[in-house]
PAFI-964180 format. One line per field, with one value per residue (C-alpha): residue number from 0; residue in one letter; chain; x, y, z. Coordinates in Angstrom, 2 decimals, decimal comma. Layout:
i [NUM	...];
aa [a	...];
ch [A	...];
xx [X	...];
yy [Y	...];
zz [Z	...];
END
This chain:
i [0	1	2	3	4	5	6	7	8	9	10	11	12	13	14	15	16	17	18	19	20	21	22	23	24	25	26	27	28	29	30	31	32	33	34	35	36	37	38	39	40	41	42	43	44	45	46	47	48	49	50	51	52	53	54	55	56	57	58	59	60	61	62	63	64	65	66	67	68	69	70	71	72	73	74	75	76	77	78	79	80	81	82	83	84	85	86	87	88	89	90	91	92	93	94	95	96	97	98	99	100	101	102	103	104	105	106	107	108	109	110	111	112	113	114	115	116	117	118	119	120	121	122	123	124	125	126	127	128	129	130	131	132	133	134	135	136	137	138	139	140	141	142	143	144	145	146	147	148	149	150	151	152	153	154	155	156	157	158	159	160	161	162	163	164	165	166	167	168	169	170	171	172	173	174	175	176	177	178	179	180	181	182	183	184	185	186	187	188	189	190	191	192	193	194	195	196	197	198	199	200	201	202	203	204	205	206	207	208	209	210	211	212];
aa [x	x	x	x	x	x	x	x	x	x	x	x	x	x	x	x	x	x	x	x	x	x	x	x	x	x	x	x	x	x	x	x	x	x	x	x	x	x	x	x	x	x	x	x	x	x	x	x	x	x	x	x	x	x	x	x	x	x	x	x	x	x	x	x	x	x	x	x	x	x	x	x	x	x	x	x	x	x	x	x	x	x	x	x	x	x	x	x	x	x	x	x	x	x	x	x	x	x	x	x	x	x	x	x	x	x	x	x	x	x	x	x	x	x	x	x	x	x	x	x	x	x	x	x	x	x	x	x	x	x	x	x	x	x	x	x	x	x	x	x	x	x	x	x	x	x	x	x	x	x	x	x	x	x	x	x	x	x	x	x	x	x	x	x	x	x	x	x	x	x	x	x	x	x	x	x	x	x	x	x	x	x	x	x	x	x	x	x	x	x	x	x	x	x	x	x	x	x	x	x	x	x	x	x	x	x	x	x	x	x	x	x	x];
ch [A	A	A	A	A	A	A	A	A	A	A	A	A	A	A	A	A	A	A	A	A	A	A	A	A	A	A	A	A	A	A	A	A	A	A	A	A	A	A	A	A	A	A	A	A	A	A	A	A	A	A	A	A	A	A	A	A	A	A	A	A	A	A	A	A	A	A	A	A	A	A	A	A	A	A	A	A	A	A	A	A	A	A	A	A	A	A	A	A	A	A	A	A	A	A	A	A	A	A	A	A	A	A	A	A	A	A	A	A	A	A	A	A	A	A	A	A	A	A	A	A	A	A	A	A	A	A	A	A	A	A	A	A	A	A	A	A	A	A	A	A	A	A	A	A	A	A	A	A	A	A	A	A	A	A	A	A	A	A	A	A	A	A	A	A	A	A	A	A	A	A	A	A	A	A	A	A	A	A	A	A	A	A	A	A	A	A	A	A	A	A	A	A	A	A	A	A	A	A	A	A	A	A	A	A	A	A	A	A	A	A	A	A];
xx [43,30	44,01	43,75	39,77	38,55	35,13	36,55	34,90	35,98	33,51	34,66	36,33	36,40	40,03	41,66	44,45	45,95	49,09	50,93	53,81	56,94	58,62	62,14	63,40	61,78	63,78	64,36	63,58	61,10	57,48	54,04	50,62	47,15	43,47	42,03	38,56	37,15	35,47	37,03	41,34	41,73	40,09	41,58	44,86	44,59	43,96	47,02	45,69	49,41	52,48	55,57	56,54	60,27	61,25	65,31	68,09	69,58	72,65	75,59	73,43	73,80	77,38	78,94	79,11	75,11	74,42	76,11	74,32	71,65	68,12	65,57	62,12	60,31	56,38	55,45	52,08	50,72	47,59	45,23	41,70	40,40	41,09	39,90	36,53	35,69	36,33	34,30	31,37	31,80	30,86	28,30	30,07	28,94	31,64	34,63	36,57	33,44	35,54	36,08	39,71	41,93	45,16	47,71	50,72	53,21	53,14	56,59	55,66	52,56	53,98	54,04	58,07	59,18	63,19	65,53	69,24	72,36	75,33	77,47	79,91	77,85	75,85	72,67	70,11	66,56	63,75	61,12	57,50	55,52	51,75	49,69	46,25	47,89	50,76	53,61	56,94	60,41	62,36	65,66	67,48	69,29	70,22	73,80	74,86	77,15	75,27	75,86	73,09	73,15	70,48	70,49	66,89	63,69	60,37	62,12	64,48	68,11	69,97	71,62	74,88	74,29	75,15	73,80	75,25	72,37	74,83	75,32	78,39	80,23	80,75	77,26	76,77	73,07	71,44	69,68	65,86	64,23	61,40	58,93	54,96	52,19	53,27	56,63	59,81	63,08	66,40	68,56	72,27	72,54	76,09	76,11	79,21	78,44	81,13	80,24	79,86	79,72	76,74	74,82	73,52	70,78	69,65	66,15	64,09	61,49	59,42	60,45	56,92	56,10	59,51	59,48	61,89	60,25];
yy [-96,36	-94,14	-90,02	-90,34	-86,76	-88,60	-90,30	-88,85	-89,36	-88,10	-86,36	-88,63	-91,36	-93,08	-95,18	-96,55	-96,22	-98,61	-97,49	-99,22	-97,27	-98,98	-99,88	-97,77	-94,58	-91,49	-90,56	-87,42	-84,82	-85,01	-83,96	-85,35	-83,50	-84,65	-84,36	-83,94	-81,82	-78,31	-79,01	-79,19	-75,55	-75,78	-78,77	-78,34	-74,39	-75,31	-77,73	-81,03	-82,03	-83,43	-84,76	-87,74	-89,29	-91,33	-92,25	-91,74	-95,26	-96,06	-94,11	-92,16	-88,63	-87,16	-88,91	-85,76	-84,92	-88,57	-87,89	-84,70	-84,39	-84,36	-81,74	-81,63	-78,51	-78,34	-74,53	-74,12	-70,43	-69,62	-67,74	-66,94	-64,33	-66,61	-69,60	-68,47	-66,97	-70,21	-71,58	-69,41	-70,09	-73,22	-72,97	-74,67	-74,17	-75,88	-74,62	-71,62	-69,55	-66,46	-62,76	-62,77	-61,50	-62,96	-64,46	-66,39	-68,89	-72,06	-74,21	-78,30	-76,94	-74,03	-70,77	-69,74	-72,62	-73,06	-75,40	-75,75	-76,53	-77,42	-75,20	-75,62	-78,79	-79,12	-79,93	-81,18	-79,06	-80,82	-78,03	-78,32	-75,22	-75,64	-73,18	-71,93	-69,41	-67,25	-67,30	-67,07	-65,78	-66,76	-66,11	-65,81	-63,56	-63,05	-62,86	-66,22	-66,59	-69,29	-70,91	-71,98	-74,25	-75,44	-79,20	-79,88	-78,72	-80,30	-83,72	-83,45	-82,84	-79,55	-79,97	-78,41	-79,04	-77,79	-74,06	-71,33	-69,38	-67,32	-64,74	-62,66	-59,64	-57,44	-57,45	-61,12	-60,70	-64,12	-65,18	-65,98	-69,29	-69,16	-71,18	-71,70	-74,05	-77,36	-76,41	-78,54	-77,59	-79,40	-77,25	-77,46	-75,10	-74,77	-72,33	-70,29	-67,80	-65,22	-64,25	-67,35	-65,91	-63,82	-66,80	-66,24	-67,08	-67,20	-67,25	-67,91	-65,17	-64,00	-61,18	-60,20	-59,83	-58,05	-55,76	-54,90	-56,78];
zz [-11,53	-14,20	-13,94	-13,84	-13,35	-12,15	-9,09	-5,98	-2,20	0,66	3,19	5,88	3,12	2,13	-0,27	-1,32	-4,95	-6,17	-9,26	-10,23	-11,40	-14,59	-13,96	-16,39	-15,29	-14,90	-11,40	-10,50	-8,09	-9,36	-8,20	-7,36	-6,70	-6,51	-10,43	-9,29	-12,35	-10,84	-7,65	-8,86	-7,92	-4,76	-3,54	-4,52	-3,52	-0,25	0,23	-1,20	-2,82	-2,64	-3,69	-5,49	-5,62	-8,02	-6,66	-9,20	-9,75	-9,16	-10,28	-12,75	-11,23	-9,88	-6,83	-4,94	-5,34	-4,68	-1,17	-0,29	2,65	1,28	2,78	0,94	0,79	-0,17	-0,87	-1,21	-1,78	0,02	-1,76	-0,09	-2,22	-5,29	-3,83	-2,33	-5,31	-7,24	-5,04	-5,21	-8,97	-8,67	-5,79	-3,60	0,47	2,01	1,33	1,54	3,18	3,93	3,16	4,04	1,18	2,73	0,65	1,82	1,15	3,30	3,70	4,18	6,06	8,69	8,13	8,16	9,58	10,50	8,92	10,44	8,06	9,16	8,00	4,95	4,04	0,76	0,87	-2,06	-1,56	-3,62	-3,69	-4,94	-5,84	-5,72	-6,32	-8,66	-10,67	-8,59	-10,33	-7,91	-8,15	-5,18	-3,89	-0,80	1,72	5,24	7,30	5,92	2,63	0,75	-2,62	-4,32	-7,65	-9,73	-10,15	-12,14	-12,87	-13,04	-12,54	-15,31	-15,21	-16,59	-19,97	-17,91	-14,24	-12,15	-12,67	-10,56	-8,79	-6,73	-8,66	-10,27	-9,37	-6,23	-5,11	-5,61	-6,49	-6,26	-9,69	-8,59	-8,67	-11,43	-10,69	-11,49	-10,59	-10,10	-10,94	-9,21	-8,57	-7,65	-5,76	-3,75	-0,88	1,28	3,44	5,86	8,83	8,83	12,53	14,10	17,36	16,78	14,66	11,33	8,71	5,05	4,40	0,81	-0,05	-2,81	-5,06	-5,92	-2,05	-0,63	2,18	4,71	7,48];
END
């Protein structure tokens, strides 16, 4: 079917949509949520998205990326306030019936999950952003040394790629990760532990919501 806003699935109801990806489509990390109109923000607010991937054919991106370890990281930020009182908007009784005001970032699901890297090996991170309306500027830190380099966004490859994301200088700030609803993000990550012994981490986190937790 096409992107009919006046398609309608019952709860515990499935079905199955086929599209067919032209040959000659650009490969790339895209997005896909429920287009349900009055119900979009609730839907997809509440996790109802995911991630398309569309392979790069064949000697059409650098040898090196083409090599690199995949990992595939859905973020979806959690916001009940917003979301209930969408949903009391639209007189909705089902949904979202809450009073909590928390607000959080979910990764593929889990609340701060774990990912292990080997270390010194680049990986390729295709991260999805979903969201209603909270903008996010990640970025990382932690014990590890990482390098971080932007590949694409929103499916598309940089003009010059790829983009340093480390950072200059002494300090070796890392530039954030801009991203908005719906927003994608093509990313390499290697990453070195200087203390081997004692273990070490890197972890993303969200500019607007730093603390020293």
């Amino acid at each position: 079917p096409a992107d009919s806003i006046f398609m309608r699935l019952a709860p515990g109801d499935s079905m199955t949509w086929i599209y067919h990806i032209p040959a000659n489509h650009m490969g790339g990390t895209f997005f896909y949520h429920p287009h349900l109109h009055h119900a979009t923000a609730a839907q997809v607010g509440g996790g109802a998205a995911g991630m398309i991937i569309v392979e790069d054919p064949k000697g059409s991106i650098p040898e090196y990326v083409e090599q690199m370890e995949e990992k595939i990281l859905i973020l979806t930020a959690m916001d009940f306030e917003l979301s209930s009182s969408i949903e009391r908007q639209g007189l909705g009784n089902f949904f979202w019936q809450t009073e909590s005001k928390t607000n959080a970032v979910l990764a593929n699901g889990v609340h701060q999950p774990k990912v292990t890297l080997q270390q010194g090996k680049w990986y390729r991170f295709r991260i999805l952003y979903s969201a209603i309306e909270f903008l996010l500027q990640m970025t990382n830190r932690g014990s590890a040394m990482c390098s971080m380099k932007l590949l694409a966004k929103d499916g598309i490859w940089l003009d010059v790629a790829p983009r340093d994301l480390t950072g200059l200088g002494r300090l070796r700030k890392p530039i954030p990760i801009q991203m908005g609803p719906a927003n994608r993000a093509d990313i390499a990550i290697a990453c070195t532990c200087p203390t081997p012994g004692l273990g070490c981490y890197s972890e993303f986190y969200s500019l607007q919501n730093c603390t020293d937790e």
